[in-house]
C-alpha positions as CSV (number, residue, x, y, z in Angstrom):
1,X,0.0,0.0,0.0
2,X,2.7,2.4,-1.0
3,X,1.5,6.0,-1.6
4,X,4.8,8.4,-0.9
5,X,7.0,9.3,-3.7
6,X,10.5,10.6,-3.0
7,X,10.0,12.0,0.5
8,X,11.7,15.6,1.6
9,X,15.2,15.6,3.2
10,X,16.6,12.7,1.0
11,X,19.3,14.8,-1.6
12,X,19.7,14.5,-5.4
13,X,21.5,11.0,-5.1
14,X,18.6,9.5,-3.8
15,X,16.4,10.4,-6.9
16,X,18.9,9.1,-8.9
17,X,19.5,5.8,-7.1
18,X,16.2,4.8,-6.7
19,X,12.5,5.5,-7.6
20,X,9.8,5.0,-4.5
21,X,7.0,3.1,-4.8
22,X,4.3,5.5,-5.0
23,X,1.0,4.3,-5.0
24,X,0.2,5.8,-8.9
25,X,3.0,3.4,-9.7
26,X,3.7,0.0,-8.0
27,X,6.6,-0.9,-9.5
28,X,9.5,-2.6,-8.5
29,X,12.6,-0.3,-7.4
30,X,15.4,0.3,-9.7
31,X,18.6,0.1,-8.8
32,X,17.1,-1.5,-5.1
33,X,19.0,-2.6,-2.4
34,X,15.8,-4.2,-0.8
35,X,12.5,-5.4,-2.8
36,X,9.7,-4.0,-2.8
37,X,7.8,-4.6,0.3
38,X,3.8,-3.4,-1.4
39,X,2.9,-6.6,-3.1
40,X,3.6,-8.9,-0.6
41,X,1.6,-6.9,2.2
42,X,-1.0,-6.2,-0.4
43,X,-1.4,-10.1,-1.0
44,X,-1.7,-10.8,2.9
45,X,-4.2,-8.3,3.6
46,X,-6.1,-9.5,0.2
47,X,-6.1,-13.2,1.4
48,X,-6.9,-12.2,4.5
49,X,-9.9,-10.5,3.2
50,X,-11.3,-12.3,0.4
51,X,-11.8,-15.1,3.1
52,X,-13.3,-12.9,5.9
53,X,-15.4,-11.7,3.4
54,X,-16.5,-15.2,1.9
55,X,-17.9,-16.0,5.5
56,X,-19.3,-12.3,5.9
57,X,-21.5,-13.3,2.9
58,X,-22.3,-16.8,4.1
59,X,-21.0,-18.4,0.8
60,X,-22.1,-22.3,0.4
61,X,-23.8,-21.7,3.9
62,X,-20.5,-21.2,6.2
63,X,-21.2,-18.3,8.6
64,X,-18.9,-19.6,11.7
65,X,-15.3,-17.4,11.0
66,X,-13.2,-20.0,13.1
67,X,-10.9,-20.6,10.0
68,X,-10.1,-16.6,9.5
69,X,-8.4,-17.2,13.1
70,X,-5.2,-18.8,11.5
71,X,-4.9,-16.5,8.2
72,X,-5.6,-13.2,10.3
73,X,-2.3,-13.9,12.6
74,X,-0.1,-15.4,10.2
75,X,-0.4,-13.7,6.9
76,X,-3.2,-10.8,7.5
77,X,-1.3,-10.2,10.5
78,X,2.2,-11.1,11.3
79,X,3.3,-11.2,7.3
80,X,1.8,-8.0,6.6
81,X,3.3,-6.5,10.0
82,X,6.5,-7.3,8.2
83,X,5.8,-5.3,5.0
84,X,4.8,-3.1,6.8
85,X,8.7,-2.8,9.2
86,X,10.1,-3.1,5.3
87,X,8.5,-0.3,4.3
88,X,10.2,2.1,7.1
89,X,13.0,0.7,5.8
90,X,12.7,1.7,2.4
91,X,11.4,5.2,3.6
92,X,7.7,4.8,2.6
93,X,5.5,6.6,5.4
94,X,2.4,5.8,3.6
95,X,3.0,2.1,3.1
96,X,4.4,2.1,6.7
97,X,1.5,3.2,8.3
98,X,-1.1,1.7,6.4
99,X,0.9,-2.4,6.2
100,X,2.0,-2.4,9.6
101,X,-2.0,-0.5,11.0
102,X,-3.7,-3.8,9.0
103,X,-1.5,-6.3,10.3
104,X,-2.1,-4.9,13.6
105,X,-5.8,-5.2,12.8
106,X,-5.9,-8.7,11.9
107,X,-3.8,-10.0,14.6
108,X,-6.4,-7.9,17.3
109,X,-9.0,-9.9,15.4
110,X,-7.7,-13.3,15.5
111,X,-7.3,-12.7,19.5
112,X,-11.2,-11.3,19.6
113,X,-11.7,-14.3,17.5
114,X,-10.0,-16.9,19.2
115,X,-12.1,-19.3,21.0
116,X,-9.9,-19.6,24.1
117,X,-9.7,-16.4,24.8
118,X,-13.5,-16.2,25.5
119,X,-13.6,-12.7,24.8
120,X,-17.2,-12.8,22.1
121,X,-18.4,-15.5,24.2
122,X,-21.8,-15.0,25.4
123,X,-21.9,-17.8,28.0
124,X,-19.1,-16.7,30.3
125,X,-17.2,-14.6,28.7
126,X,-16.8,-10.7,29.9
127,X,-19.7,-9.8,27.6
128,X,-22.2,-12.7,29.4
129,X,-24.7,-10.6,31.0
130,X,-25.4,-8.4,28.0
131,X,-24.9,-9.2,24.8
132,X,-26.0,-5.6,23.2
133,X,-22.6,-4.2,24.8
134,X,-20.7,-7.4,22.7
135,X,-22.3,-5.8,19.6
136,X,-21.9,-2.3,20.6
137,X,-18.4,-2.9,21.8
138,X,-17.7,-4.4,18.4
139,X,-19.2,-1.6,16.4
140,X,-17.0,0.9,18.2
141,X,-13.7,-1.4,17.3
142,X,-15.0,-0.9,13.8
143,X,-16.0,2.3,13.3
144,X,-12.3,3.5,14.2
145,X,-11.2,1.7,11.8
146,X,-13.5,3.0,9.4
147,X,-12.2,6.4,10.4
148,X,-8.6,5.2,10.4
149,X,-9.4,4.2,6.3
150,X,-11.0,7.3,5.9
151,X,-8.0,9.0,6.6
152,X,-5.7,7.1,4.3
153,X,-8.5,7.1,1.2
154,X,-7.8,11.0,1.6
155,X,-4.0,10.4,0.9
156,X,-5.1,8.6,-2.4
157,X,-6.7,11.0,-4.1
158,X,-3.6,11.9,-5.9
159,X,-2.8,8.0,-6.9
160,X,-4.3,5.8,-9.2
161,X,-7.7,4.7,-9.8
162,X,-7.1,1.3,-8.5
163,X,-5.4,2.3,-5.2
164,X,-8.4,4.8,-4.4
165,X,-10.6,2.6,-5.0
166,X,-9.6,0.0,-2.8
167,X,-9.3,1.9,-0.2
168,X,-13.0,3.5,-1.4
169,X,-14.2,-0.5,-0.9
170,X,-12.6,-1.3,2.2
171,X,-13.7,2.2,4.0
172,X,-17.4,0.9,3.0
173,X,-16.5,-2.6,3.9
174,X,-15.5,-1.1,7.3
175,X,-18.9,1.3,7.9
176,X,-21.3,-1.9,6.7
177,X,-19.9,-4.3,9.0
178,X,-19.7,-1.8,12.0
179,X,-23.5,-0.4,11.4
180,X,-23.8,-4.2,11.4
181,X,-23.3,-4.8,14.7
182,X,-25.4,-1.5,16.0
183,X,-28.2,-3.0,14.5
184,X,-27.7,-6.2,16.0
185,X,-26.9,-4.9,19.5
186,X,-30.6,-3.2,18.8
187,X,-32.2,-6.6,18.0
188,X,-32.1,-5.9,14.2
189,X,-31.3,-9.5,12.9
190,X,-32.4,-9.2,9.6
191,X,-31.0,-5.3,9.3
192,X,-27.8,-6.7,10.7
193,X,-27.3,-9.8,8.4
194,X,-28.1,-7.6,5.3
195,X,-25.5,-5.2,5.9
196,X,-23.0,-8.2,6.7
197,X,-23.6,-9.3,3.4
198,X,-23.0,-5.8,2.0
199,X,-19.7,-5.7,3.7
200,X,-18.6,-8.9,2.7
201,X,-19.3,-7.5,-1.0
202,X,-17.6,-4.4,-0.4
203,X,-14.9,-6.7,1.3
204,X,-14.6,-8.8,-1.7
205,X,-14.4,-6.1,-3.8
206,X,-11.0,-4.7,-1.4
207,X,-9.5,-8.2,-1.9
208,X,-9.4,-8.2,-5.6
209,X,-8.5,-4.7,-5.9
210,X,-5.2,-5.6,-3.6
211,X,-5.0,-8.6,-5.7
212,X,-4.5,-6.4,-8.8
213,X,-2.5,-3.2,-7.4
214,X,-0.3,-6.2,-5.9
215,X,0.2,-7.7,-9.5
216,X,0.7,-4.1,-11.0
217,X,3.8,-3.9,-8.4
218,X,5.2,-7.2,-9.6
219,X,5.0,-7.1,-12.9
220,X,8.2,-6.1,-14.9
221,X,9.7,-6.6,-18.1
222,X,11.6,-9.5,-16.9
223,X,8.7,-11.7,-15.4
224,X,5.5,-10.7,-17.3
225,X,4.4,-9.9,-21.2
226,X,2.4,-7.7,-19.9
227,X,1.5,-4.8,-17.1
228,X,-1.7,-3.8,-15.7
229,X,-3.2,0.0,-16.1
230,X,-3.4,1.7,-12.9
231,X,-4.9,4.7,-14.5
232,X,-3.2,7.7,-12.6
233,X,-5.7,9.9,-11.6
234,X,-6.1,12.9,-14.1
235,X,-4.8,15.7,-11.4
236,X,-1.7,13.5,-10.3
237,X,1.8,14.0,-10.9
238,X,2.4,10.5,-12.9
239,X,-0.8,11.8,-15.0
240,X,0.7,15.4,-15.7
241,X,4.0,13.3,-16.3
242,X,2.4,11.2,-19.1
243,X,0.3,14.4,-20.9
244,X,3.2,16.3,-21.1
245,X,5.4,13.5,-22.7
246,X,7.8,12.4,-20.0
């Protein structure tokens, strides 16, 4: 999820020794001394995602998310953590903060998740004497990160097509499944199961779109015959680049 081009305070050499990701152009670096960290923590949250979201829309009938639990701290989490470290490395602040927030977010759902830690258990767990505060505690973990996404869809309006609108999905993933659980802790079953549905869509929708801006950032002329379009927004720099022929 790289966004930053060549930040401030790094000299001339550093244009000329290597171009940043940015997220109008996912490419690998040239000249690198490390690889490119955005693919492989756009393919871990995308996984991640596309399973969650499966489940969200009770595909073939499977509604129980016991099987997310392994993906969200292994790859969702711990892998994309990683990207996320690689990207400090490589002096991406965008792809930093976003790799490393969404690792963090599927790790703190595999433990909400996790059967033995009892924490959504309505028997005797912490939430057993009201379940309305399980759902309303659960909206509130979601809606801030529906505001965290809404933050970082506003650092993508000067990307690409592709990276907005991934981040456009998810943010809507986010608000759908957090409404969700309002409804639910108001008794709304049918209100709450539609608008799971309608996150796992919008959730579906994310996966791919990581999927894709992934492959975009992998391709190169020495692995693939061709390259995806990422379509640089009209009011970007890569797009101003392009109209004026360089």
């Amino acid at each position: 999820m790289s966004h930053d081009s060549i930040e401030k305070g790094h000299g001339p050499n550093y244009h000329e020794d290597r171009v940043v990701v940015q997220a109008s152009q996912l490419r690998p670096y040239e000249h690198r001394k490390f690889a490119n960290p955005a693919p492989l923590g756009l393919s871990a949250f995308a996984l991640t995602t596309f399973v969650l979201s499966c489940i969200n829309m009770r595909a073939r009938g499977v509604h129980t998310n016991t099987i997310i639990i392994t993906l969200a701290y292994a790859y969702g989490g711990f892998v994309q953590m990683l990207a996320g470290m690689w990207e400090f490395a490589v002096g991406n602040t965008f792809g930093a903060t976003a790799f490393t927030s969404y690792g963090g977010f599927w790790i703190a759902f595999g433990i909400l998740t996790t059967p033995a830690f009892k924490l959504t258990n309505t028997v005797d767990g912490p939430y057993a004497e009201d379940a309305k505060d399980l759902n309303s505690a659960i909206g509130f973990f979601l809606t801030g990160w529906w505001i965290f996404t809404t933050l970082l869809l506003l650092c993508t309006l000067k990307s690409t097509v592709m990276f907005f609108m991934l981040f456009f999905t998810l943010d809507i993933a986010f608000l759908c499944l957090a409404v969700e659980n309002y409804a639910l802790s108001e008794g709304a079953v049918e209100t709450g199961h539609n608008l799971a549905t309608a996150g796992g869509l919008f959730g579906m929708l994310a996966a791919f779109l990581a999927w894709y801006n992934a492959l975009a950032g992998l391709q190169d002329s020495s692995n693939s015959f061709f390259k995806l379009p990422v379509f640089p927004m009209p009011w970007s720099d890569a797009a101003k680049g392009i109209s004026s022929g360089h």
